[in-house]
C-alpha positions as CSV (number, residue, x, y, z in Angstrom):
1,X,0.0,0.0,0.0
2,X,1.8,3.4,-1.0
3,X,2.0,6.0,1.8
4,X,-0.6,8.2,-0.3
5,X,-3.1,5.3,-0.3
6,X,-2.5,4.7,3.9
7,X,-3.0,8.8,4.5
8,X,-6.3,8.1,2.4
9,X,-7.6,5.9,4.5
10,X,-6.4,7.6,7.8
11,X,-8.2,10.5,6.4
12,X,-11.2,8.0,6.1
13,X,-11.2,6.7,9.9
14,X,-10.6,10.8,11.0
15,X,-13.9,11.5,9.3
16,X,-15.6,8.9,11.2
17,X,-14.0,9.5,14.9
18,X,-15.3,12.9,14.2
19,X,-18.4,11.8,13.5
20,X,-18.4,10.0,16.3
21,X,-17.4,12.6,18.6
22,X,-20.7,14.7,17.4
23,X,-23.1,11.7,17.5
24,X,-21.9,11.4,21.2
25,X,-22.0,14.8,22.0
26,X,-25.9,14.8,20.8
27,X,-26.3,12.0,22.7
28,X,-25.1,12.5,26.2
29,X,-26.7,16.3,25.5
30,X,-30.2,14.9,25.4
31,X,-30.4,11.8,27.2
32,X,-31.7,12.2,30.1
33,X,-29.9,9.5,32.7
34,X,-26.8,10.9,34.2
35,X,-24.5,7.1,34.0
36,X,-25.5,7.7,30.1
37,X,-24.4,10.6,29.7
38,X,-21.2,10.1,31.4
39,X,-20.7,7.1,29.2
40,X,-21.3,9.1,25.8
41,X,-19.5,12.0,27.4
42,X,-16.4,10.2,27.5
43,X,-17.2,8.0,24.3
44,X,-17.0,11.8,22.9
45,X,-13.8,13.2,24.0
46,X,-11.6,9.7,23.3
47,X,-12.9,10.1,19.5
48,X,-12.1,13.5,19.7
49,X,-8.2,11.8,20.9
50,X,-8.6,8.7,18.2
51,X,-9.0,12.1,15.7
52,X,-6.1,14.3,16.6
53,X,-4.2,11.3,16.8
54,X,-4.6,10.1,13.4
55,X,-4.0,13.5,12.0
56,X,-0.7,13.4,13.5
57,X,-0.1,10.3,12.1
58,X,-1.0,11.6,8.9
59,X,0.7,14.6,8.9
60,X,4.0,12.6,10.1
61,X,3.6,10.1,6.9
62,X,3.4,13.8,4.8
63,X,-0.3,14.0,4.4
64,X,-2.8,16.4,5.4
65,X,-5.1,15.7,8.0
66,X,-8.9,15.7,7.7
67,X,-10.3,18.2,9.8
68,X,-14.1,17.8,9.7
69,X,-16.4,15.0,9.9
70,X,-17.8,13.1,6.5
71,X,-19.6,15.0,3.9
72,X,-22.6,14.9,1.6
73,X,-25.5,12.3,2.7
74,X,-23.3,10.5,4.5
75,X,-22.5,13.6,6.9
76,X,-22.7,11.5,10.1
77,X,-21.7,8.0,9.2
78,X,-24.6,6.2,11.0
79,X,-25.6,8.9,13.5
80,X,-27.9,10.5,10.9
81,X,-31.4,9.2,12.9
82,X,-29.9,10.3,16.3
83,X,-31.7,13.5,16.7
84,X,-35.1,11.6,16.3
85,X,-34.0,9.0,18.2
86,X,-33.2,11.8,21.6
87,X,-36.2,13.5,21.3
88,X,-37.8,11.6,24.0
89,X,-34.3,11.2,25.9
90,X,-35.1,7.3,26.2
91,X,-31.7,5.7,27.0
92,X,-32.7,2.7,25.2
93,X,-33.4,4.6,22.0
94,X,-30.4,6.8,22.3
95,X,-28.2,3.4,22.6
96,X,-29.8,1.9,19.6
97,X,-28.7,4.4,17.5
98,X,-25.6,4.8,19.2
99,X,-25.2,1.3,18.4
100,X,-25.6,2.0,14.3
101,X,-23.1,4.6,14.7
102,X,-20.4,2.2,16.4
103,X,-21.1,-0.5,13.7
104,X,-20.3,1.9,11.1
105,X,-17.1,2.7,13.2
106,X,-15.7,-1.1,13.9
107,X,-16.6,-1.8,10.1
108,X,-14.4,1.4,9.4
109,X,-11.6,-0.1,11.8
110,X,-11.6,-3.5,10.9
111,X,-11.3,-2.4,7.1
112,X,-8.3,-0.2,7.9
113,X,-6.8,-3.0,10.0
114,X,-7.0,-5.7,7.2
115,X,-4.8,-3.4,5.0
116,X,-1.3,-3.8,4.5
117,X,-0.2,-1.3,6.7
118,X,2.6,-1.5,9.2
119,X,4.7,-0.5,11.4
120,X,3.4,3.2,14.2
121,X,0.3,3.7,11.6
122,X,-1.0,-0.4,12.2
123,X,-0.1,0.1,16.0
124,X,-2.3,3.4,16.4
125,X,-5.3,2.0,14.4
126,X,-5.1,-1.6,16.3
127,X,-5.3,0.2,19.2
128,X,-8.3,2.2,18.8
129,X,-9.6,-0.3,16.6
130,X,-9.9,-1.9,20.1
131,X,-10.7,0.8,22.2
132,X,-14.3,0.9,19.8
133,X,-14.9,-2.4,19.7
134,X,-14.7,-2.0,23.7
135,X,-17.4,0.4,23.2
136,X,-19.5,-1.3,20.9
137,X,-19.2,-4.1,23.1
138,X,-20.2,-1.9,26.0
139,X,-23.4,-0.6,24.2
140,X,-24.0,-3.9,23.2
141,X,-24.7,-4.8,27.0
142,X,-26.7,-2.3,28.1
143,X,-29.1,-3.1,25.2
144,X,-29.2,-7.0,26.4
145,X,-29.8,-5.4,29.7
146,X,-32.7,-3.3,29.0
147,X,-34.1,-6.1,27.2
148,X,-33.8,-8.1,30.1
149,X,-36.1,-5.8,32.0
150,X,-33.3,-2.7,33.5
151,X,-35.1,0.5,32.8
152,X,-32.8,2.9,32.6
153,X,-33.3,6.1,35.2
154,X,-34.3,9.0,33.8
155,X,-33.2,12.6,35.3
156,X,-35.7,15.2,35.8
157,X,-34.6,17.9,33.4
């Protein structure tokens, strides 16, 4: 893979960690149960890390570095129903989507990872490749438990 094609992608997984950081900034905004928003508070501010991150990377391999999130109709890379979704500030709805956003982001990731990239660049994707399946993994569990009967708490805004 030439350097061009890896700064390419890079640029790719910036766009989406971006994207994520303003999907869970919407969410932990309106969801109205304080562990929630904690959780999507801090989902939020380690992409905003993944992204400076890989624009250093990506300035260090000679590139330059996305600075916004995705464009046209795929502005927000599986966040695009969250604003209907936290109009009623259900935490189960807001995780749902949530959820859509972070399959978009592991695809993303695993993509990236199963390119022949090596060396600093494969280390700093592998590891937040893992941090978000963490977090996928994470959402994945509060869904099971709502399903199992938790009702998330909800604050009185």
């Amino acid at each position: 893979m030439t350097t061009e094609e890896t700064i390419t992608e890079l640029n790719g997984l910036i766009s989406t960690c971006r994207d994520g950081v303003l999907g869970y900034t919407t969410a932990a905004a309106d969801v109205r149960n304080t562990e929630l928003e904690t959780v999507f508070k801090e989902w939020a501010s380690q992409r905003r890390k993944f992204a400076r991150d890989l624009q250093a990377e990506v300035k260090r391999l000679g590139g330059n570095p996305e600075d916004s999130g995705s464009a046209g109709g795929t502005l927000l890379r599986g966040w695009m129903d969250v604003k209907s979704a936290l109009t009623s500030g259900d935490g189960a709805a807001i995780i749902a989507t949530c959820e859509t956003g972070e399959e978009v982001a592991v695809a993303a990731f695993d993509w990236v990872a199963n390119l022949d990239i090596s060396g600093p660049t494969r280390s700093l994707v592998e590891k937040q490749r893992k941090s978000i399946k963490e977090a996928y993994a994470h959402l994945l569990r509060l869904k099971a438990s709502h399903a199992a009967g938790t009702k998330f708490q909800t604050n009185d805004n």
